[in-house]
C-alpha positions in Angstrom: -25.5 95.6 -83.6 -23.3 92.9 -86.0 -19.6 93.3 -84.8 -16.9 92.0 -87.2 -13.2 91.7 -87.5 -13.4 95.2 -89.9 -15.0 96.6 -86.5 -12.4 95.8 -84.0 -9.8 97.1 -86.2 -11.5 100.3 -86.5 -11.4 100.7 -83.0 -7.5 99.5 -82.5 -6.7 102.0 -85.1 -8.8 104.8 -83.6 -7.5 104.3 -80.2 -4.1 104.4 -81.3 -4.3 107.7 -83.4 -5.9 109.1 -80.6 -3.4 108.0 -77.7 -0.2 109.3 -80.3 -2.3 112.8 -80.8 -2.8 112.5 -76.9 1.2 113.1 -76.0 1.8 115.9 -78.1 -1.5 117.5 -77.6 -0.9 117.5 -73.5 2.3 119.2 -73.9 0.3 121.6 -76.2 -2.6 122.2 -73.4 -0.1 122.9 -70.7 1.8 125.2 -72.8 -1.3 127.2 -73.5 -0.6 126.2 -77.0 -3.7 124.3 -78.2 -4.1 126.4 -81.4 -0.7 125.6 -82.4 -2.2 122.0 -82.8 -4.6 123.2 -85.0 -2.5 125.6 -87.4 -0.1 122.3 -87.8 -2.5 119.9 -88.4 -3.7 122.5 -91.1 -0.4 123.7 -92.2 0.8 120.1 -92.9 -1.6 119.9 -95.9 0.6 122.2 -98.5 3.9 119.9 -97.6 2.1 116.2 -98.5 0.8 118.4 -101.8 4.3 119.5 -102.7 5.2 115.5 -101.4 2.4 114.5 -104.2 3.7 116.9 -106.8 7.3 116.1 -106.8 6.9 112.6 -106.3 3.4 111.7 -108.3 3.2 109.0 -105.2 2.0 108.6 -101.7 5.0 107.7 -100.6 5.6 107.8 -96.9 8.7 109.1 -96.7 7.8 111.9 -98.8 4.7 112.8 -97.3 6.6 112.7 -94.1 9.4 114.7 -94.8 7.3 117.7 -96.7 4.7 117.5 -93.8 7.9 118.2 -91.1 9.8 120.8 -93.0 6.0 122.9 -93.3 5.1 121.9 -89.9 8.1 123.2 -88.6 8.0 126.5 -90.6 4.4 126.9 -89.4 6.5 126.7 -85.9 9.3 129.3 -87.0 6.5 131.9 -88.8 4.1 132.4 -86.0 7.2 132.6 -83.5 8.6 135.2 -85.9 5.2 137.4 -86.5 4.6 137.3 -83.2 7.9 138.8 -81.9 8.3 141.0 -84.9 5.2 141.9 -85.5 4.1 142.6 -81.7 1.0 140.3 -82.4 -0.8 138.4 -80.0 0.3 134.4 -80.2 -3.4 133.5 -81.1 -3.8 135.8 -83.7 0.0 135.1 -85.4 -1.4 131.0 -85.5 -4.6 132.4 -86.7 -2.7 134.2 -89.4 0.0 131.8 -90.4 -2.7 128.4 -90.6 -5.5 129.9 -92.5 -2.7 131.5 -95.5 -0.9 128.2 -95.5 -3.9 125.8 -95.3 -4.9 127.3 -98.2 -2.4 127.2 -100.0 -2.6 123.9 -99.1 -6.3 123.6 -100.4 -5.2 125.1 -104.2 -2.1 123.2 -104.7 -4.1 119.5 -103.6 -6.8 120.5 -106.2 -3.7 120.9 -108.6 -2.4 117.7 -107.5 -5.6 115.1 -107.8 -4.9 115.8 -111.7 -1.6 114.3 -111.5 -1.5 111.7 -109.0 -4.1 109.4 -107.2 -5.2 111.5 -104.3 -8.8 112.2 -102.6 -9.5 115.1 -101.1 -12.0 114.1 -98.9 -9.9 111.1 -97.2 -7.5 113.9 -96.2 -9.8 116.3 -94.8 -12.2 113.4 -93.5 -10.1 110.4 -93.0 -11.1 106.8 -94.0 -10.8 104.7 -90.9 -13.8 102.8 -92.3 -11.5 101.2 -94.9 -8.8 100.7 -92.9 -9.0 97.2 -92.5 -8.6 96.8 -97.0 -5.8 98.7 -96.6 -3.0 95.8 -95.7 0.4 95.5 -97.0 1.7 92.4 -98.1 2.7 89.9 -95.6 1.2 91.7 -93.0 0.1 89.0 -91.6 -3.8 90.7 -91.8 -2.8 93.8 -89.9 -3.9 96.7 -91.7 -1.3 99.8 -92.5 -3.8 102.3 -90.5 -2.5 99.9 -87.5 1.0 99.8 -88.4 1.7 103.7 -88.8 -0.5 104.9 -85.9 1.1 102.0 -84.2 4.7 103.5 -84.8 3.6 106.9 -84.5 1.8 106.2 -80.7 5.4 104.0 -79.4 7.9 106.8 -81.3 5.4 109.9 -79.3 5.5 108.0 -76.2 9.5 107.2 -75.8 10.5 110.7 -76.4 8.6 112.2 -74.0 9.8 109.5 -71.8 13.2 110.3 -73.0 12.8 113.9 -72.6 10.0 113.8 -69.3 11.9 116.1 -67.2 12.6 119.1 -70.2 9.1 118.9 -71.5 8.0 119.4 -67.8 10.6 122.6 -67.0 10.2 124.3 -70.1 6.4 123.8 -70.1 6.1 125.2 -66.9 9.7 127.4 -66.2 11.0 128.1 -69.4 13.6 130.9 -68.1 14.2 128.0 -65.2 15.2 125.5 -67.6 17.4 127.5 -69.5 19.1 128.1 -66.0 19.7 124.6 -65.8 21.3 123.8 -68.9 18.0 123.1 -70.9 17.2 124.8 -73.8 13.6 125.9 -74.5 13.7 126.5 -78.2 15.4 123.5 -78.6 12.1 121.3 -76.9 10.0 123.7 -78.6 10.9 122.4 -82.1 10.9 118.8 -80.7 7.3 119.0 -79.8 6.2 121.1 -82.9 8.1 117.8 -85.3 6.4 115.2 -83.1 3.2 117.2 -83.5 3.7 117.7 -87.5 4.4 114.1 -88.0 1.7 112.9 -85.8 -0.9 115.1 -87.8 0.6 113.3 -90.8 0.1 109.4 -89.4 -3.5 110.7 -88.6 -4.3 112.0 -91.7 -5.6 108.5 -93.2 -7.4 107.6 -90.0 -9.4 110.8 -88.9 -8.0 113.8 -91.5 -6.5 117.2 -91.3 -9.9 118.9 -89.5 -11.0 116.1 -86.7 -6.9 115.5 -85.8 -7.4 118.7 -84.1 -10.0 117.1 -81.5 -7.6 114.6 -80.8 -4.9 116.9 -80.2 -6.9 119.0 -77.8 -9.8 117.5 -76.5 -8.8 114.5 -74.3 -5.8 116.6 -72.9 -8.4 119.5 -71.5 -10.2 116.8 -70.2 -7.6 115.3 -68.5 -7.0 118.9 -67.4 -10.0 119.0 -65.6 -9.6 116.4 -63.7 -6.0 116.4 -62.5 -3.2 118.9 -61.8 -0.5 116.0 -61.7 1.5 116.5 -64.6 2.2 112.1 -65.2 -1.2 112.2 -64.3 -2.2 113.7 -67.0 -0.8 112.3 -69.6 -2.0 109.1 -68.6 -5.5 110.7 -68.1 -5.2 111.8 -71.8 -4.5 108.3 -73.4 -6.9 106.7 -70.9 -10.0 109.0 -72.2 -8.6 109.1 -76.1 -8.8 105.1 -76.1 -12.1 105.4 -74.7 -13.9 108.0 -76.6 -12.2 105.9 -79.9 -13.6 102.7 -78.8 -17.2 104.6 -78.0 -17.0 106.6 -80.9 -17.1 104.0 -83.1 -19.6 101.8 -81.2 -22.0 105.5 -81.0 -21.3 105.4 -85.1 -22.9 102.5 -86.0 -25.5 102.4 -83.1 -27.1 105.7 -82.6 -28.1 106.3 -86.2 -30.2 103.5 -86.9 -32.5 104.6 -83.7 -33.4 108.0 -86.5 -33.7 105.1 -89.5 -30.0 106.3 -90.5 -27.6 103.3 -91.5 -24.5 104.8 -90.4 -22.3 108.0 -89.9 -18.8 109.0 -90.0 -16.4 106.8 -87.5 -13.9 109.8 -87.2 -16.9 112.3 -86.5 -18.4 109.9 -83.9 -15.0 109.5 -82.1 -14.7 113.7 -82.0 -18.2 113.9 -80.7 -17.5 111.5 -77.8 -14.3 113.4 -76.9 -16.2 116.3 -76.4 -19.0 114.1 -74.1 -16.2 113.0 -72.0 -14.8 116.8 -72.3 -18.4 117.8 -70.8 -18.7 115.1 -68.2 -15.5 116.2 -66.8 -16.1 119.9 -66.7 -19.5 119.0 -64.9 -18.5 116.4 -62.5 -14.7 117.4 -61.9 -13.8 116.4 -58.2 -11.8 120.3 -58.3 -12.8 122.0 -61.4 -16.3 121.0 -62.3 -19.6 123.2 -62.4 -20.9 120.6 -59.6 -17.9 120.9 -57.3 -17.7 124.7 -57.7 -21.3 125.0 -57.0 -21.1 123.1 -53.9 -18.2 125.3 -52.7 -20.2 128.3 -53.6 -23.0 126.9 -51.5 -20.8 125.7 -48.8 -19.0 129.3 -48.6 -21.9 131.3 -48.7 -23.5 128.7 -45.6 -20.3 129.0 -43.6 -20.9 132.8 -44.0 -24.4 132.9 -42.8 -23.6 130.6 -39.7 -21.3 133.2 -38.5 -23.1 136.0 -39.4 -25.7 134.2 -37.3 -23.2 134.1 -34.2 -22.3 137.9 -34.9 -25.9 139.0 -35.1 -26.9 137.0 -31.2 -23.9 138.2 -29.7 -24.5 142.2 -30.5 -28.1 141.6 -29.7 -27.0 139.9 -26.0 -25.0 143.2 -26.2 -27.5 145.4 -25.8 -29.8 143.1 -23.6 -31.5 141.2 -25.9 -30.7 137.4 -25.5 -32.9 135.4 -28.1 -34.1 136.4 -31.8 -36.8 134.5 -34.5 -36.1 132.8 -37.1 -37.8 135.3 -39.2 -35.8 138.3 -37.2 -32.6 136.5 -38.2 -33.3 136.4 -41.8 -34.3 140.1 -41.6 -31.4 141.1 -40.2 -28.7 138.8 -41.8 -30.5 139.5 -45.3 -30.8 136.1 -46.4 -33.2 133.8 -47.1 -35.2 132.3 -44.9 -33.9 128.5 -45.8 -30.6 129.7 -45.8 -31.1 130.6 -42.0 -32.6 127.9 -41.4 -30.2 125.5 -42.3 -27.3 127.5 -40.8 -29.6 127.7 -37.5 -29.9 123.7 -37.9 -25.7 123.1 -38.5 -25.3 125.9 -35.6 -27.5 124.1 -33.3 -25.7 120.0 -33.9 -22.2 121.9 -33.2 -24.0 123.2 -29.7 -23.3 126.9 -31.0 -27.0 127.8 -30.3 -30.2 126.5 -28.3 -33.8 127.4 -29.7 -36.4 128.0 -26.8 -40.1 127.9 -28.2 -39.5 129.6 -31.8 -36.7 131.8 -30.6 -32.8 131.4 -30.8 -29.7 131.9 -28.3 -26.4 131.2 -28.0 -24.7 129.3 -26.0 -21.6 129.2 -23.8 -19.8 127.5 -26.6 -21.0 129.8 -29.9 -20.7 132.7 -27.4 -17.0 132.2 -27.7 -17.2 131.6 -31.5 -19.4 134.6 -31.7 -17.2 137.0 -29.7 -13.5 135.9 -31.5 -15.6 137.3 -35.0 -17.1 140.2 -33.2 -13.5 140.7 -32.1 -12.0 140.2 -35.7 -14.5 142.7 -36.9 -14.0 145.2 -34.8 -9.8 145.3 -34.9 -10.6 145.4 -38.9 -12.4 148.6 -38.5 -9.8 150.0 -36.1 -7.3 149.3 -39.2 -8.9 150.2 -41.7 -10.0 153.5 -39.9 -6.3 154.4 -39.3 -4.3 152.9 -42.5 -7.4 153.9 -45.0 -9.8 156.4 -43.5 -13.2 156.0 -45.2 -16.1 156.6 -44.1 -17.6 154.6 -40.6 -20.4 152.6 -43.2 -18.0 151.6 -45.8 -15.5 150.6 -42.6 -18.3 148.4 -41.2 -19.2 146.7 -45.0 -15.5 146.2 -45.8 -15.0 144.5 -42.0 -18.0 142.3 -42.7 -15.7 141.0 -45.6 -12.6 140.3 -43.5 -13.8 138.5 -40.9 -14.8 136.2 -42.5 -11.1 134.8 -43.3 -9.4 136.2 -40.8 -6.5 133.9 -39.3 -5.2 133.3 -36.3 -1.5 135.3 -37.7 -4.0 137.8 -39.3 -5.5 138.5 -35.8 -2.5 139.2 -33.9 -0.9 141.4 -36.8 -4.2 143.7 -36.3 -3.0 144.5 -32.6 -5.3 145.3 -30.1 -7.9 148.4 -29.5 -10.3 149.3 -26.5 -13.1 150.3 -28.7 -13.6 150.6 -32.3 -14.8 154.1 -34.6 -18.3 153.3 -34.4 -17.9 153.6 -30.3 -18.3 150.1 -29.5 -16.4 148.0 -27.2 -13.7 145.5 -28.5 -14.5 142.3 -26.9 -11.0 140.9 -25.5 -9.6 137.7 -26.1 -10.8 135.8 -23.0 
């Protein structure tokens, strides 16, 4: 791999669209919003055409201006369709970005007749010809830096300015209002830093991958946090990096298939969505891994006691000790799964194997018979608040007692027997 000057500007560039499209775009995610990124980076495209049009140049100001006042009627539509039309917030984004991005599409084929526009750059982006793109005096910083640069500082201090608001209304909206702060009013904020942040990315990524940048790296950062400064910092922190890999992935991976290149922009996407995977795998709280693990751990916890339940109404009718196979029988569970609840159960001294056979002792006894206990007072409530009948009473008990509390115990009063006949175990 040759790396240049060109190269290291790519990734300066890249990493600063993606950390501006990161602010917005977390305000989006936590709004439950992230289509709306999508309809304005769509809905932006007929506003720079009328810009083109008008003005027969790609003036900034222009293309700014045109992209806010259609970006912010994007805003004002699907709110409006939505509460007049009784239509689902996805669908009235769904509705208002496809009509207006195509307009968009008809009056940009209108406009590469009349002024020097390519369709492509704006659907596409250009970030590989960034670095030829420098203004005079520049001092050999290229404009793609200069306007993502401005755009990434500008999204940054107002949400600084405004950290508190975004945070009510995002979360409290009927809250902030309470307090003086008015929802509609942030709303419109975040859909004009969102319109004009689509706009400094067109040249850099396009109209279609913006929309990965907007989205992607704030879900991730989703996943792995439920701080809300966390998160934004998350977002920036993973945009940065999946720019920086993207680009090294672009001219890397490729030429392992005999390929010379691919798209910068596209590779950058891609690796946002690798990052978006690794986190929704590996997530400390949220991941596949982690929720497996709890699964696994749950369903082990459940077993051990159900162990403890099973010995002590065994000892209660004069049977002290019970086979590992016997258990699993009897529990219903896999033979491993006993085992290794036997194993855990026998470390924390709740029961002692003689030969190939299991008992409790003194100490899982007392486990055993506060669960027995809780099971019990469960069917003696459920008997009298919700009569059903005495199998049901006995499955839905087997539920309960499982997460019965100390609180939850007392609340369940006390009983000499329960309907099944058998005696309540007392709290000694």
């Amino acid at each position: 791999m040759t790396w240049s000057i060109i190269d290291t500007w790519i990734v300066i560039i890249g990493a600063l669209c993606a950390a501006g499209c990161a602010i917005p775009g977390t305000l989006l995610v936590l709004r439950r919003m992230s289509l709306m990124g999508d309809a304005i980076s769509h809905t932006v495209l007929p506003g720079i055409a009328i810009a083109f049009l008008i003005t027969g140049s790609r003036d900034p100001t222009a293309m700014l201006l045109g992209a806010v006042i259609v970006g912010l009627l994007t805003a004002f539509l699907v709110q409006a369709i939505q509460t007049l039309g009784k239509v689902e917030i996805g669908a009235s984004m769904g509705i208002v970005f496809t009509v207006l991005f195509a307009f968009g599409l008809v009056l940009m084929r209108q406009a590469v007749d009349h002024v020097d526009i390519d369709p492509d750059c704006v659907l596409y982006g250009s970030i590989e010809l960034a670095w030829f793109d420098q203004e005079p005096g520049g001092n050999g910083i290229p404009r793609g830096a200069i306007v993502n640069s401005v755009m990434f500082i500008g999204n940054l201090i107002i949400m600084l300015l405004f950290y508190k608001e975004f945070k009510i209304t995002s979360f409290d909206p009927a809250l902030a209002k309470s307090q003086g702060v008015q929802p509609s009013f942030m709303h419109y904020m975040l859909m004009t830093m969102t319109a004009t942040t689509a706009v400094a990315a067109f040249e850099t990524v396009g109209s279609i991958l913006v929309v990965a940048m907007f989205i992607v790296p704030p879900a991730t950062a989703y996943l792995l946090t439920n701080k809300y400064g966390v998160m934004f910092i998350l977002a920036i922190g993973l945009s940065i990096i999946a720019a920086a890999l993207g680009h090294v992935a672009a001219i890397t991976v490729p030429t392992w298939f005999g390929f010379s290149g691919t798209s910068t922009a596209g590779a950058m996407a891609v690796l946002t969505g690798c990052l978006f995977i690794c986190a929704w795998i590996a997530s400390p709280s949220q991941g596949i891994v982690a929720k497996m693990l709890h699964r696994i751990t749950v369903r082990l916890l459940v077993v051990r006691e159900d162990v403890l339940g099973v010995l002590w109404r065994l000892e209660e009718r004069g049977q002290h000790t019970l086979s590992h196979m016997q258990l699993s029988e009897a529990i219903g569970s896999t033979r491993l799964t006993i085992r290794v609840a036997l194993l855990v159960l026998q470390k924390k001294n709740a029961v002692t194997k003689d030969a190939s056979r299991w008992a409790l002792t003194d100490e899982g006894r007392t486990r055993a018979t506060t669960l027995v206990r809780a099971h019990r007072l469960w069917e003696v409530y459920l008997d009298k608040h919700f009569p059903q009948d005495t199998h049901q009473l006995h499955q839905s008990a087997s539920r309960l007692e499982h997460i019965t509390t100390s609180s939850m115990q007392s609340s369940l009063g006390d009983a000499d027997e329960d309907p099944h006949g058998s005696r309540v175990p007392t709290d000694e």
